[in-house]
C-alpha positions as CSV (number, residue, x, y, z in Angstrom):
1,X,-0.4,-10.9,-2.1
2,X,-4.0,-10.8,-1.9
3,X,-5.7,-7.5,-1.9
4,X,-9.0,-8.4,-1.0
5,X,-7.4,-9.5,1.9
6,X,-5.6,-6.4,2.5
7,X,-8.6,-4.3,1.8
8,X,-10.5,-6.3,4.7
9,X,-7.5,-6.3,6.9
10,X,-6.5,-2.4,6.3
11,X,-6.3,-1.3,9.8
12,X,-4.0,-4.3,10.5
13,X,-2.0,-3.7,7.6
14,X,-1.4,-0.1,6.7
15,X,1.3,0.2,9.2
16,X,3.3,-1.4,6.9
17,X,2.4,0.6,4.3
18,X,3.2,3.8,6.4
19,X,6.7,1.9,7.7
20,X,7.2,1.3,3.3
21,X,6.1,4.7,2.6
22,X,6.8,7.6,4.8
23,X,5.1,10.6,2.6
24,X,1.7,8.9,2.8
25,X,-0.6,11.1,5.1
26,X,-2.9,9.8,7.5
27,X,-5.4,11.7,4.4
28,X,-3.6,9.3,1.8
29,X,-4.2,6.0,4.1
30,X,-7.8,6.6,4.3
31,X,-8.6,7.4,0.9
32,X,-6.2,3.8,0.0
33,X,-8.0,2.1,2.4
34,X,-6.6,-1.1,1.0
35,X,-6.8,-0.6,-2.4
36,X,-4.0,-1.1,-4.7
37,X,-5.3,1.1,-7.8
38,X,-5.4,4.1,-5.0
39,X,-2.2,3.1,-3.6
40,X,-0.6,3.3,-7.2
41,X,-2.1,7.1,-7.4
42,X,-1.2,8.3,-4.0
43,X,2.5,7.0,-4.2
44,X,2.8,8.9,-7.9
45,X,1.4,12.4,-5.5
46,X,3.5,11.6,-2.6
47,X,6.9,10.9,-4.1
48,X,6.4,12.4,-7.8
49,X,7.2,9.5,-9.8
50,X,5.4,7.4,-12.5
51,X,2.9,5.1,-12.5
52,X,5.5,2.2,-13.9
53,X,7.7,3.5,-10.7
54,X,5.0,2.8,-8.2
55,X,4.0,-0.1,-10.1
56,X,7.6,-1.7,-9.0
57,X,7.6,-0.4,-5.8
58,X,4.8,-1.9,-5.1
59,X,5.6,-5.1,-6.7
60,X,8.5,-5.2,-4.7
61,X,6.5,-4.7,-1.3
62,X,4.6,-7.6,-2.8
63,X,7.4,-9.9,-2.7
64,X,8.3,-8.8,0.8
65,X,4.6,-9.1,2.4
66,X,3.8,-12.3,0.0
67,X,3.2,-14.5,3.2
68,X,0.9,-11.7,5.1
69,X,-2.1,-13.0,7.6
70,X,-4.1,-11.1,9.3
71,X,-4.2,-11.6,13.3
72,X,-7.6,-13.0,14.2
């Protein structure tokens, strides 16, 4: 997955992120705003685990997402 692509495509995407990750506030998607580093941080807030849990979560969302596009 390409996060530069994310980042550009946020608005697009962050509905799977929300779908992924319930907790996340409308507060924690802004301040993500397609960044993965912030994602890592917010998810450890949110759900009280470690970075190396978030890390795999979001490693795992990878894999699932690996083929994402934005619509033009």
């Amino acid at each position: 997955m390409n996060w530069d692509i994310v980042e550009g495509n946020w608005k697009q995407f962050k509905g799977k992120v929300r779908a992924r990750w319930g907790n996340l506030s409308d507060d924690h998607l802004e301040v993500i705003a397609g960044k993965r580093v912030a994602l890592v941080g917010k998810l450890q807030e949110a759900y009280g685990i470690t970075k190396g849990e978030a890390e795999q979560q979001i490693k795992r969302f990878e894999q699932l997402n690996k083929d994402y596009r934005p619509k033009s």
